[in-house]
C-alpha positions, 0 to 999 in steps of 0.5 A: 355523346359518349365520352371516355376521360383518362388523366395521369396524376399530372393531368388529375386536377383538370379532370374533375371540372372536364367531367362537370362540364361535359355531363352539364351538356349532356354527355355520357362520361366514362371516368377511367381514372386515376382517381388521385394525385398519387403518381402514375403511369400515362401509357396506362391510362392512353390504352384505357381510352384507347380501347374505350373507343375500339370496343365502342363503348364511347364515340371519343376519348380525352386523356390528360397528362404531363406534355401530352406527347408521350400520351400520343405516341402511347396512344397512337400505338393502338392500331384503329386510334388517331390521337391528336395533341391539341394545344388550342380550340383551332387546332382541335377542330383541325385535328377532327375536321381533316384527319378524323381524330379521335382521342384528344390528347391535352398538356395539363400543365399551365392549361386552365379549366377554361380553356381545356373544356372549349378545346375539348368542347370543339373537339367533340363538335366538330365532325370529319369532313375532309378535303380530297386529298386529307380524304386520301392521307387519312386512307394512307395513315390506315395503310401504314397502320396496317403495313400495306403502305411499307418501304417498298410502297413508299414514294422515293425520295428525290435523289433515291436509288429506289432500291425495291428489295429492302423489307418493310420496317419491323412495327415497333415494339410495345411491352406489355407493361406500356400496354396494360393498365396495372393492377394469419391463422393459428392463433396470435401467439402461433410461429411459423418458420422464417424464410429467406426470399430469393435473390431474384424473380421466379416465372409467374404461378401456373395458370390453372391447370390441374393434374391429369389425375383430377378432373379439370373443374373449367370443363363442368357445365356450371363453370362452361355456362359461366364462362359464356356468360363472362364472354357474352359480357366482354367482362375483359374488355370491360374491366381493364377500362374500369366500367363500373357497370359490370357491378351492382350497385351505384357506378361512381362509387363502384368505380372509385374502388377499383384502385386495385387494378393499377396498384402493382404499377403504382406501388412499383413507383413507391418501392425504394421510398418505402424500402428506405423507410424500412432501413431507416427503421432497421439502423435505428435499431428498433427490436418490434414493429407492432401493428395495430389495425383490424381486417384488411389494414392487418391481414395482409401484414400477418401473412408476410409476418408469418410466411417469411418472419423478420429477416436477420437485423430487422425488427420482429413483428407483433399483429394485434387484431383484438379487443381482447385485454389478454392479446393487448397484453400479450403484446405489450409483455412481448416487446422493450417498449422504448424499442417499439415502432408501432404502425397504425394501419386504419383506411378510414381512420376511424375503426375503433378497435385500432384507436383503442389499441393506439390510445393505449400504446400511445399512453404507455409510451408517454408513460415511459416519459418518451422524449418524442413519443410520435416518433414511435409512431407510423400510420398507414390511412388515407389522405385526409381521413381523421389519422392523417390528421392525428398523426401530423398533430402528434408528430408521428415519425411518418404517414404513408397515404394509400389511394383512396380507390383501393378498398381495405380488402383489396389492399394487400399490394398497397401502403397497407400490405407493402410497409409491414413487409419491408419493414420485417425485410421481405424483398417488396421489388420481387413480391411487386414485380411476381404481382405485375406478372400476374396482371400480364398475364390476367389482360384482356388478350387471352379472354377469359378461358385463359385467364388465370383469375377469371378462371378461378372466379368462374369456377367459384362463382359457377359452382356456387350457383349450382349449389356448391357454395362452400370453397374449402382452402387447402395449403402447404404448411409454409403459406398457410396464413394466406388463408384468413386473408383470402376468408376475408376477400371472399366473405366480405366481397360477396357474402350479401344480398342473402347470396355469396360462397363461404370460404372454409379455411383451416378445416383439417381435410377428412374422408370425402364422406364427411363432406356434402355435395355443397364444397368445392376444394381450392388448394394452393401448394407449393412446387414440389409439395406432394403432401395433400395430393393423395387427400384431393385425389380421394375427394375428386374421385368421390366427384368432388371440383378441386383445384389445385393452383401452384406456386412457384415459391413464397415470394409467389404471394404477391401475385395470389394478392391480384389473382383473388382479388380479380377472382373475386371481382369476377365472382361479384359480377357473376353472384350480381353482387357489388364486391366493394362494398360491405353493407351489413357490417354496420349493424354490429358497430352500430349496437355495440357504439349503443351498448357502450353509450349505456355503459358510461351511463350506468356502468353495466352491459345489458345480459342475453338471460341465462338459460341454464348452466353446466360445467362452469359453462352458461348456455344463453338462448333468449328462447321461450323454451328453457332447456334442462342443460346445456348440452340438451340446449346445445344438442336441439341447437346443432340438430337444426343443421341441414344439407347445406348449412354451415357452422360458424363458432365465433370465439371472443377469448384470449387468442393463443395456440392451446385455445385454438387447438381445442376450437379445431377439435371441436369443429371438426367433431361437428363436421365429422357428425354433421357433414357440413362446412365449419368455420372458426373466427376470433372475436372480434377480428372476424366481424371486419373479416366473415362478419359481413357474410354471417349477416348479409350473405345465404341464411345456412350459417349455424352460430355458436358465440363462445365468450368467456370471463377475463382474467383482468382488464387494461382501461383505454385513455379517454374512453371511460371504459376497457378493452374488456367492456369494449369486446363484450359490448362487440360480441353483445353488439354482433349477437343482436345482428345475427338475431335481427337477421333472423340467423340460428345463433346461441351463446356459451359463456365459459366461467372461469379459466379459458382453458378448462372451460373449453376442454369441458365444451370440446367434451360435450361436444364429442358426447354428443357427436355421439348422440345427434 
């Protein structure tokens, strides 16, 4: 028998040995959640199971809650559902025998296992076999569910006037709240201006629905195809009952990644605890915030910090995403270190790159002879993963545990994304509430053709597979730090299995000429801003998909968080990838954690040969054939791009704004010659970011890793090694994997000043941009 089983976080406990139970005898479970303790609401969970029975997908569903009466009342709601409050086996076998219940309805509450799994058990045994007249009350109870047994049907009561032009009562109201489930990039030293959040919530953003002047991408026949398919595949109806299977990959860890879904709901319920905390931070007069996490732990943070900035009398914040000893330092001359609150931002609690950056901080706390130096520390992880442990152990000022079924990427309206933002004073009540809008509209209602999130994964997803793989990002200035963030969710979710779309983000927009026919242009804008319009108007009329998405205002964001990740969700399952997972981003941890065993043994790093020098600047190729110089080098390497391709330049340098000025003009010197996509990426922030695409994803990425000399190095407490022996071991580490993955990748090694030594590579290239 197919069995559906949803719980609330009261009935969470019970659900596990239910589930054993009922797979020992055979039955196919669907798990629908939740997947914690974590509180939640139950009328979520009662249309989960509810629809798991109306769509077929199951032959009956249990749900576990507090009282379970409101359980039933929320699940009764669903016309076609009859759900039973059953408090023992007898009334179990009622509830099925003479009124064909259908979904069980249990009190977690003083109900041991035991006896919830021989309720349960009789329940799914028994079968309808009503009396006569249970027959014809079972008929009536559809009658009134249908409104064809109204007042006027009635029987009169004794005594009644019997008065027949008094209307049917109105079917109760349900909000769609109760009825669906919930659900940085210039360089580090980069400002961007600060906003005020408004006072109060604006409509959700537009659905997509470009301009009359550009041609509507959901009407090309690669996007209508792919919307069939969706269709064909019930995906909404799938989705919001969580079937893992709509993904590849094993279902039961597929499906304890889908906490994202429910995350607006839940965090809903977490807002004033987490905005207290921040005005706890706030009165404590603390100056920074800085935090310390890389890839989903941090993005998220970066673009709050960088789209509003702190507000008047709450701290700045500092987001240090790097290895790189100049950026570690940068940080540390950036703040009164007896005035910073460091949050440690780690989902498993392992990423080295973060305890690197929380030893050192965390020694030059104690350095400063702090009374309580765990007070100056918050982390953000899950529940019982080694920071947990840690922060409890050291006496951390607070620990925040995210659900464990929300994937780092897909964890913006989280712990992960939420604390950093209430804790530089942005409104988190109106992000979430702009968020939980976006969900209403995103429910299975509408279908996918009115879908803003489905529509905008069937428009990457069908173009991608008709080869337009490249989905250039287009920004107003103000959130234009969205971009990293979303670079990172489309890389990483479908750049496997030797497929996935290469987000392109920070690429100035040039002639169409300079584009090949593989892009696809998504612009995210502002109400009110014009500035890109006559740019993307050249490029549709060239023929080339642009999509054009509106916000109403920044505060916006918190919505764009669920869209995309639903779009990417939706793209997976089109790609038939698993966007869950990330199974090629091991290879480079695992060289680098090799390189560093080495390095404590004899204190040096293996070195990739030099193949010839120029300009301060070493070309390294591990080639049998040696070139006569570097720009010979570079210039028989760039001549291997193809139609299609893209370029990926992987900087591991000191992060700052001159730095990244050069990289852009060096990229789009390429572009411009090449006609292929570019990407930039700082090492080694990107590996947790594209790192999974370069790897996993199709074989058109063209690498050039830039590394240069350190100008001084800051050891790591109890390594036995620093940040700078930690960066080159990763950039070493990550070198390696591309070439294991047979990818096109060279190295450039800048002696000397970082800056010189860049603006000697940006004039090599513009030589041979000239020349290729």
């Amino acid at each position: 028998m197919r069995i559906a089983i949803g719980c609330d976080d009261t009935g969470f406990p019970l659900k596990e040995p239910l589930v054993a139970a009922l797979e020992a005898e055979g039955h196919d479970v669907l798990d629908l959640g939740t997947f914690s303790t974590d509180p939640v609401d139950y009328p979520d969970y009662a249309r989960a199971v509810g629809q798991a029975v109306l769509r077929g997908f199951v032959d009956a569903s249990l749900l576990l809650c507090g009282s379970g009466a409101g359980g039933v009342i929320a699940t009764n709601k669903m016309r076609g559902i009859r759900a039973a409050l059953c408090p023992d086996a007898a009334a179990a076998r009622t509830s099925r025998e003479e009124a064909d219940a259908n979904v069980l309805c249990l009190a977690a509450p003083g109900l041991d296992a035991r006896d919830a799994i021989e309720i349960t058990q009789v329940f799914i045994a028994t079968q309808y076999e009503p009396s006569e007249q249970q027959a014809r009350q079972v008929t009536k109870i559809g009658q009134l569910e249908a409104g064809l047994l109204g007042a006027d049907k009635a029987p009169i009561k004794p005594g009644a006037t019997g008065a027949t032009d008094v209307k049917p009562p109105a079917k109760p109201a349900v909000s769609k709240a109760a009825a669906k489930p919930a659900a940085r990039r210039e360089a580090a030293a980069a400002t961007h201006p600060r906003a005020a959040a408004p006072e109060r919530p604006a409509p959700p953003p537009a659905v997509i629905n470009p301009p009359p002047v550009l041609p509507d991408p959901l009407k090309l026949p690669a996007v209508e195809e792919t919307l069939r398919f969706l269709e064909s595949r019930d995906f909404l109806d799938r989705l919001w009952v969580k079937d893992a299977t709509l993904w590849k990959g094993d279902a039961a860890t597929v499906r304890n990644r889908l906490g994202w879904l429910t995350s607006p709901t839940i965090m809903r319920g977490h807002s004033e605890d987490i905005r207290g905390f921040a005005d706890e931070v706030r009165r404590l007069q603390y100056s920074h915030v800085v935090l310390l996490g890389m890839g989903g732990s941090s993005s998220t943070g970066a673009v709050f910090n960088e789209t509003f900035g702190s507000k008047m009398g709450f701290p700045d914040m500092l987001v240090l995403d790097s290895t790189d000893p100049g950026a570690v330092k940068q940080v540390g001359d950036g703040v009164n270190l007896s005035r910073a609150l460091f949050v440690v931002s780690s989902k498993s609690g392992t990423t080295s790159e973060t305890m690197a950056a929380y030893a050192y901080f965390r020694g030059q706390v104690e350095a400063a002879s702090s009374p309580r130096p765990g007070m100056q520390f918050v982390a953000v992880t899950d529940p019982g993963r080694p920071l947990d442990k840690l922060a409890t152990e050291t006496g951390f000022r607070r620990t925040f545990l995210n659900p464990a079924s929300i994937g780092g990427r897909f964890s913006a309206l989280s712990f992960f994304g939420l604390v950093p933002a209430a804790m530089i004073g942005v409104d988190i009540k109106i992000l979430l509430e702009r968020a939980h809008n976006m969900v209403e509209t995103c429910g299975n209602e509408v279908g996918v053709r009115g879908n803003p999130a489905v529509q905008l994964g069937a428009v990457l997803a069908g173009l991608a597979r008709a080869g337009r793989d490249k989905a250039t990002l287009v920004f107003s200035e103000k959130i234009r730090s969205l971009g990293p963030w979303i670079e990172q969710l489309l890389a990483e979710s479908l750049g496997k299995d030797g497929t996935g779309i290469v987000p392109v983000v920070d690429e100035p927009l040039g002639a169409p000429t300079v584009y090949g026919d593989d892009r696809v242009f998504v612009a995210l804008v502002l109400e009110g801003d014009d500035s890109h319009d006559k740019a993307l108007a050249k490029l549709a009329d060239a023929g080339h998909p642009v999509l054009r998405l509106v916000l109403k205002d920044p505060m916006d964001l918190g919505a764009e968080f669920f869209r995309w990740e639903l779009a990417a969700a939706t793209a997976g399952a089109v790609l038939g990838v698993n966007p869950f997972d990330e199974p090629d981003v091991a290879r480079a941890k695992e060289n680098t954690a090799t390189l560093l065993t080495e390095w404590r043994r004899s204190h040096r790093l293996p070195e990739w040969p030099s193949d010839v020098e120029e300009d301060g600047i070493v070309l390294m190729t591990k080639s049998n054939k040696k070139p006569g110089s570097v720009s010979r080098g570079l210039a028989a390497h760039l001549a291997m791009a193809a139609p299609g391709d893209y370029l990926s330049i992987q900087a591991y340098l000191t992060p700052n704004a001159e730095a990244w000025r050069t990289l852009q003009e060096i990229r789009v010197a390429l572009r411009d010659r090449l006609r292929i996509a570019t990407t930039v990426g700082w090492g080694p922030s990107y590996l947790h970011s594209t790192g999974q695409m370069h790897k996993g994803g199709p074989a058109s990425g063209l690498f050039i890793q830039v590394t240069g000399d350190d100008r001084e190095d800051l050891a790591i407490p109890g390594s036995g090694y620093g940040f700078s022996t930690l960066k080159a071991a990763q950039a070493l580490g990550d070198l390696q994997s591309l070439r294991d993955a047979a990818r096109r990748v060279i190295r450039l090694h800048l002696n000397g000043k970082q800056s010189q030594g860049l603006q000697q590579l940006l004039q090599m290239v513009q030589g041979l941009a000239k020349r290729l």
